[in-house]
N, C-alpha and C positions, 0 to 999 in steps of 0.2 A: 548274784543277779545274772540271769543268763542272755544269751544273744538277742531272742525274743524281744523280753521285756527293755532292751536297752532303745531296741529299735522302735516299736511302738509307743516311746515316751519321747525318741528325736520326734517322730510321725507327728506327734500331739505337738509339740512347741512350739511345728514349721510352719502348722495349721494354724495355730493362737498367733504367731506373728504376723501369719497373712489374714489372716482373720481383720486383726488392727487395720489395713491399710484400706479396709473401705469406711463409708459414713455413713453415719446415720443423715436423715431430714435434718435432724435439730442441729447435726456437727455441721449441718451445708448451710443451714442460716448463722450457726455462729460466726464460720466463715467471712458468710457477705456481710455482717453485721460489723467485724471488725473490719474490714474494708473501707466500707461506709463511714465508718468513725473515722478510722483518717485521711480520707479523702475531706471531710469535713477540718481535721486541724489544719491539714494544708492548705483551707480556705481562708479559714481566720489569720494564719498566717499573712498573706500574701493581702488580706483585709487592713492587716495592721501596717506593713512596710509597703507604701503606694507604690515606690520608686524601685525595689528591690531587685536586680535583672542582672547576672554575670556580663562581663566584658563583650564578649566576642556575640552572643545574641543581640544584646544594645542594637552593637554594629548591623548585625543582619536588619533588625527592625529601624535602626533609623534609614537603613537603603531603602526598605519599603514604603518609608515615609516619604522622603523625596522624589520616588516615583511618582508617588500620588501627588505629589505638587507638582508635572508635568516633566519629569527630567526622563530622558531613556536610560536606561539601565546598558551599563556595561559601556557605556559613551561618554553622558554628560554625568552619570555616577558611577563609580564604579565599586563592586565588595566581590570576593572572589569567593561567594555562593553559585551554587546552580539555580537554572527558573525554578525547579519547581521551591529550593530553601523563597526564593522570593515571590512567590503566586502562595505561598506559606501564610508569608508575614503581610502581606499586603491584607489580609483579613481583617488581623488586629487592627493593621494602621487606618483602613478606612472604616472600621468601625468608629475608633477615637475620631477621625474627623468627621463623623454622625455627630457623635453625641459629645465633642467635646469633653472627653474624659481625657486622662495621660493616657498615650500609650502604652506605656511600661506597664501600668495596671491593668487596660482590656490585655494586653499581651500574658500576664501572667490569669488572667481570667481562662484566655482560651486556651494557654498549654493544660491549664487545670481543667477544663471540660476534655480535653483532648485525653487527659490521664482519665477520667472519669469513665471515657468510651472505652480507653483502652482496657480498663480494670474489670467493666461488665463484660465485655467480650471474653474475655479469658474466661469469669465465671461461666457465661453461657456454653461454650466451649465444653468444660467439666462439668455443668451439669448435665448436661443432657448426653455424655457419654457414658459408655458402662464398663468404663475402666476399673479394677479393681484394686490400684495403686490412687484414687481419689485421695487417700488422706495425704499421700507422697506430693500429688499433684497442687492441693490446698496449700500444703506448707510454700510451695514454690510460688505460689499466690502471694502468701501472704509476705514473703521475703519483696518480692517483686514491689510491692508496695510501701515495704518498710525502705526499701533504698535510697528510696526518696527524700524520705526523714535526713539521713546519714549523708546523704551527699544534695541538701536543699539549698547549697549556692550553685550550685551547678544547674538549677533548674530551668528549662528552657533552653539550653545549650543542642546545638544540632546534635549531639551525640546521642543526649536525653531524648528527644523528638523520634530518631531514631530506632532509643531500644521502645517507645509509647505505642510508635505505628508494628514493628515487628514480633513483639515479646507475646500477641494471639496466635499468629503464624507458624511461630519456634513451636508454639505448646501443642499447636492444631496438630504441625506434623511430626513433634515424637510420638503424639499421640497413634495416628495413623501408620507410623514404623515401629509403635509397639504393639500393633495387631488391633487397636480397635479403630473403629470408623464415626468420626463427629460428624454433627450435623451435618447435611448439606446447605443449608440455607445460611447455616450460621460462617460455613466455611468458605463459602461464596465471598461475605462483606469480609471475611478475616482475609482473608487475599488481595481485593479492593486495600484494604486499609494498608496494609504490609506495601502493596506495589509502590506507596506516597514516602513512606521510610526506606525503602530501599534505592529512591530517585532521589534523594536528598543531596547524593554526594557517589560518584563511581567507584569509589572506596568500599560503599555498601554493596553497590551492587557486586563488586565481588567478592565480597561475604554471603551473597544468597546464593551464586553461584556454586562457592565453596561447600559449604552446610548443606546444597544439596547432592553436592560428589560425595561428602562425608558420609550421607547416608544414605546411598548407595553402595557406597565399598560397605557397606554394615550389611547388609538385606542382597545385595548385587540380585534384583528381581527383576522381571522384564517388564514387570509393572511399575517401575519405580519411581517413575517422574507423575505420578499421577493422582488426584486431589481436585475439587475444582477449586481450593487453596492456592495450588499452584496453576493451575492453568486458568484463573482469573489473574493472579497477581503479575504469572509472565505476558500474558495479554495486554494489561496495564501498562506494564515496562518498557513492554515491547511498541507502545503508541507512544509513549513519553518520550522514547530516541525517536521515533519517526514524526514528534513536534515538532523535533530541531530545525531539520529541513526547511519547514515553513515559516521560520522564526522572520519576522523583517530583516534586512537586510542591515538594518543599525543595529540590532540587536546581534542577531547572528556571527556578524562579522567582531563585533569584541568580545562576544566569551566563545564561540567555537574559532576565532582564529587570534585569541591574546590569550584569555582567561584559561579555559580548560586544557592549552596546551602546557602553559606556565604553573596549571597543579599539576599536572602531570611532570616537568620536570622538577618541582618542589618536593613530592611523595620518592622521584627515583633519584636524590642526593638524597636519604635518610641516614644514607651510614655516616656522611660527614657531619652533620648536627650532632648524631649520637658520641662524636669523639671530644663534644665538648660537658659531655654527662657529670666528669669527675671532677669536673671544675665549680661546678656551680650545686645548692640543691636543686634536689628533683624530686618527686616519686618513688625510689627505688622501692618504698617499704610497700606499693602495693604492687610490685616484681614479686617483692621474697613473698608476698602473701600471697599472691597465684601460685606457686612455684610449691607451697608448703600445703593447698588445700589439694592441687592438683594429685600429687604424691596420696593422699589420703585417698580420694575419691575415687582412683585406679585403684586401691585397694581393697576398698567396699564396693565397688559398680557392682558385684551381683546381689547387692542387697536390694536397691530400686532401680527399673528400668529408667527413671528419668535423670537419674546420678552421673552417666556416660553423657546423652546430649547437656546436661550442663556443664559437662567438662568442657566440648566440643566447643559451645558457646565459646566458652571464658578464652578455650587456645584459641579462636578465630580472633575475641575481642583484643588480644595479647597482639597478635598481627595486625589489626588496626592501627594499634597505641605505638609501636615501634615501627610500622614505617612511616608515619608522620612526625616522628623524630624530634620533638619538643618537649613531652614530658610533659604537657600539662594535664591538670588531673580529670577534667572533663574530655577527653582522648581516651581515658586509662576506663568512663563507665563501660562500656560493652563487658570489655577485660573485667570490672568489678561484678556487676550482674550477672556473668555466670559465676564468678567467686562465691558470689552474694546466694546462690541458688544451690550450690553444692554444700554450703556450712550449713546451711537451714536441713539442707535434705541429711545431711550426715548425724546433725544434732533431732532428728524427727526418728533416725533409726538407733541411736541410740534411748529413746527416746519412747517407741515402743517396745523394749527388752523390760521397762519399770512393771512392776505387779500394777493389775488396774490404774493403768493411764488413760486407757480410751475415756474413761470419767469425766477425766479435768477435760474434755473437750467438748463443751457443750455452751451453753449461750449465759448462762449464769455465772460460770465462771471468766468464758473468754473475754466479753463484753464489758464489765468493770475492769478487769484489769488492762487491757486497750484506752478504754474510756480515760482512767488513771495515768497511764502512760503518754495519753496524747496532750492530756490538761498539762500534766507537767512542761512537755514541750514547747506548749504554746504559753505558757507562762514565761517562759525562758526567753523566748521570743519575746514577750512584750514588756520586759524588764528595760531596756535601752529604748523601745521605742517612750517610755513615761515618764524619762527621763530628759530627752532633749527637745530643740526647738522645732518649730513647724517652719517650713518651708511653703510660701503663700505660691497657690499654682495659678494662681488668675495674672499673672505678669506674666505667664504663656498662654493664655487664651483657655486655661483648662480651669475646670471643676476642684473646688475644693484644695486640698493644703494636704504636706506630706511630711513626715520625719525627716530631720535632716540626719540623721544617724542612717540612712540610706545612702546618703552621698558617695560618691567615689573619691579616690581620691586626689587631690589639689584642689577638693573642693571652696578650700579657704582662699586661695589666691585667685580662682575663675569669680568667684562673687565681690572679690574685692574691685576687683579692674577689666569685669565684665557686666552683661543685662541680659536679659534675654532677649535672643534674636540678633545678637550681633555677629560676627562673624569671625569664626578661628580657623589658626592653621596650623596642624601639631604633623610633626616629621617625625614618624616612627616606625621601626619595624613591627612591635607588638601593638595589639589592640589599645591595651592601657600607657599614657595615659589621658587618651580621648574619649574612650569610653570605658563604662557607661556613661562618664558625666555629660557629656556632649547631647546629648537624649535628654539626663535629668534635669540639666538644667536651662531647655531649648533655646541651645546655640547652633547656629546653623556652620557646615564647613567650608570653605572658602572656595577650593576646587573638586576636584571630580571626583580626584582619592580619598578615599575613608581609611586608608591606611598606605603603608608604604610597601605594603608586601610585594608587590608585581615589579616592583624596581628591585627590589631586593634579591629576585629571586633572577631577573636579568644579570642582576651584577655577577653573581656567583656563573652564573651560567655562559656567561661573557669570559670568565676565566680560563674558564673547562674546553669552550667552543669560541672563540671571540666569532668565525667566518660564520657558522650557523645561527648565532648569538643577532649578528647582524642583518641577516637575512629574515631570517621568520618575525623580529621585534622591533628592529630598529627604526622603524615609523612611528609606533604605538611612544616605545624609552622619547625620543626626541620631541613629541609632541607635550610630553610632562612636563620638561623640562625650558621646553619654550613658552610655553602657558607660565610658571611661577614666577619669571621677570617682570611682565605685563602685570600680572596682578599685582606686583606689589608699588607701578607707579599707577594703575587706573582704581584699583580697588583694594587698597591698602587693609589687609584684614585687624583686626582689632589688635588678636593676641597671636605673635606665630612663636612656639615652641617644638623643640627637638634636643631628642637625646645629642650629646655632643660626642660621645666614643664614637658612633655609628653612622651621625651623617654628618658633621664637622668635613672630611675629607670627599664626599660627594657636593657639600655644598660651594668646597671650595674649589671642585673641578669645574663643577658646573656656571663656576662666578657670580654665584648667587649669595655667599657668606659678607661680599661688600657691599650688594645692594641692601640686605638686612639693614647691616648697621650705617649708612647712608640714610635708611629712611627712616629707621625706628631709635640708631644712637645703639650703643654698649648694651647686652642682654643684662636682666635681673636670673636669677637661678633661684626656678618655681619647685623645692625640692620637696620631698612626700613628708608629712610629720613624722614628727621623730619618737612621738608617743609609739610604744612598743603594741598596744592596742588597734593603731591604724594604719602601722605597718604594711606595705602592701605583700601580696608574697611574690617572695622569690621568682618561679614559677612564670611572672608575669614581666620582671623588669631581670633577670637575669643578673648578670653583674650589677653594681652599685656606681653609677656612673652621674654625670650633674645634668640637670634640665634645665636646659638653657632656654629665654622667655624674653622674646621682646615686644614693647606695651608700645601702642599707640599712642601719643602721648595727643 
């Protein structure tokens, strides 16, 4: 076989392979067809579990709630979201008080439309490009919307909302830094939507900042910044900080001079949380699995132009997840999502190397077996819900009745020695274990905190700095602490529980561990079931420590 002939048979391969990566019509409605179907199981889902909502969202949405009962945000409530996480949630929540539904359920309604927008947008995006990497482009689709499945407790999580409003944006502009140009009109709203996820949290926004020097040093073009992608969405962003300004002056003054400086030292201590990694579980297994796709993906990147920005993704997502320094697993989505985008794109090129494979891509095949895959899901799903008791939701003024296998957990001892609408007060660093249940099962909270973070993040930082420590907080720390004596002789809350590792030695600086037991008597210890099934994880309560509960008697 001579030089020739060897060359003209690579020439023929390189051709059949690139050939594969555009679509047909039919392979573009298979596409949206499977799309469409699971956007549909995750309906039925969220159909079946009323109550169904991670921890830390709860939290955000019951802050929205309480707004809308007349409270100022960052004063008489406090959650250490930005406006716009609460101009978010305030949606849902004054929807339910329309109509009288849970919130938890409008709320997983409208992150589900919210996925819906996001999901066509990206289609509109690819199709009306003439990129010739479409099939590369669809699979990234279609991952994009399987992650949902794989991580659907995590649903609704700021992280989630996040990659919902951003993940058109990312596609819009590799798209544009790989030489072709989307819509305009399309790319107009993808920017609009992007600037609302990137205002979520300052943490994003310097991730768009980031991802857009990253490709720059790619292209280094003097056109580089340019898209009305981007010069919509930094338009956006750019009115979003110049809202602040004009925030009232109740507002303003507790999250631009408490809150946003308090995340800001919370995000710049990450290396000392991180040195308590070895001690507790974590995550690490989706470290090594970034760590192991990443390796891969540099190795293929010249197979598909879109293989590199999903690397890029995943290392930005990586630096999200490690300087927030907790380890929990809705932190680690960005970091998964581009993981989630590079396995798909790696298994799609091996993928087309099969003899006639563009075949199996078509709407006869993709469509049933989707169809098959999400039934099963959602059977899965509704296996524990058919199994347990209903929870009656008309003792909160709402519609209808909900599985109590949505419960969070202590939900056995809040029902026993609580009703709804009475008033609790749980001392904790973590979200759980106030919420979700505090939501599900409409109890209201006693004071202003929804959590204890903002003290928590004083203490540490009181160590570090006591004179600065004093200076910039010490109105905001002493007003906490002056507030929780009065309540507990003017307005005695029902139930007050607190981890005892944690704040045992704050309550007793604070002289508040003998008014407890003055007015409430000896704690009972509300500890999580011991059923291996309802376990809570790790993740959440960290060490194994007792929960101390004292009952209004």
């Amino acid at each position: 076989m001579n030089l020739s002939t060897l060359t003209k048979e690579s020439t023929q391969r390189l051709t059949h392979f690139r050939s594969r990566k555009d679509l047909s019509s039919a392979q573009m409605k298979a596409l949206a067809a499977a799309i469409i179907i699971m956007q549909l199981a995750l309906l039925c889902v969220f159909c079946m579990h009323v109550l169904m909502i991670p921890a830390e969202a709860a939290e955000h949405l019951h802050f929205a709630v309480l707004v809308l009962q007349g409270k100022t945000p960052y004063k008489d409530v406090v959650d250490m979201v930005s406006p716009m996480m609460l101009y978010l949630d305030v949606i849902p929540a004054y929807v339910s008080k329309l109509t009288h539904i849970h919130p938890i359920f409008v709320f997983n309604l409208f992150v589900w439309l919210l996925s819906c927008l996001s999901q066509y947008l990206c289609l509109s995006v690819l199709f009306k490009s003439q990129s010739r990497e479409k099939y590369f482009y669809s699979i990234v689709l279609l991952a994009n919307c399987l992650l949902q499945f794989v991580f659907i407790s995590e649903f609704g999580q700021i992280d989630h909302l996040f990659l919902l409003f951003t993940i058109p944006y990312w596609l819009t502009r590799t798209m544009r830094w790989n030489g072709q140009k989307p819509d305009n009109n399309v790319s107009m709203f993808v920017g609009v939507f992007a600037a609302i996820g990137f205002s979520l949290s300052f943490l994003y926004s310097i991730f768009f900042v980031i991802l857009e020097i990253c490709f720059w040093l790619e292209k280094r073009k003097a056109d580089s910044f340019t898209g009305s992608e981007f010069t919509c969405c930094s338009a956006i962003m750019f009115l979003y900080i110049g809202h602040m300004i004009i925030l009232p002056e109740s507002i303003a003054g507790g999250y631009l001079g408490w809150i946003l400086p308090l995340t800001f030292i919370d995000y710049w201590q990450w290396d000392n949380r991180l040195s308590f990694i070895e001690k507790t579980p974590d995550r690490r297994d989706l470290i090594y699995l970034f760590a192991l796709v990443s390796v891969l993906a540099m190795a293929q990147g010249r197979k598909s132009k879109v293989l590199i920005p999903s690397l890029i993704f995943s290392v930005l997502g990586f630096g999200l997840y490690i300087i927030q320094g907790q380890m929990f697993t809705f932190q680690a989505l960005p970091m998964m999502w581009g993981v989630g985008f590079a396995i798909a794109l790696l298994c799609a090129i091996a993928f087309t190397l099969l003899p006639d494979s563009s075949k199996l891509v078509n709407v006869k095949v993709v469509v049933p077996v989707v169809s098959l895959a999400c039934a099963v899901f959602v059977y899965v799903q509704y296996i524990p819900v058919s199994k347990c008791e209903k929870l009656d939701l008309g003792e909160q003024n709402y519609w209808g009745s909900a599985p109590k296998c949505d419960l969070s957990n202590f939900s056995e001892f809040f029902e026993k020695y609580t009703k709804a609408g009475d008033k609790v007060l749980i001392l904790n660093d973590r979200t759980r274990p106030a919420y979700p249940l505090m939501l599900q099962l409409g109890l209201q909270p006693t004071w202003k905190m929804l959590d204890y973070t903002p003290s928590r993040i004083y203490e540490i930082y009181a160590v570090t700095d006591q004179t600065k420590a004093i200076q910039k907080f010490i109105y905001y720390e002493n007003s906490i602490w002056e507030e929780l004596p009065s309540i507990m002789l003017t307005d005695p809350p029902k139930v007050v529980m607190y981890d005892e590792e944690a704040m045992n030695p704050l309550l007793e600086k604070h002289l508040l561990k003998q008014r407890l037991i003055d007015v409430y008597g000896n704690p009972l210890f509300a500890d999580w079931n011991e059923n291996i099934d309802k376990h809570p994880k790790f993740e959440y309560l960290s060490f194994r420590f007792p929960i101390a509960a004292h009952v209004k008697k």
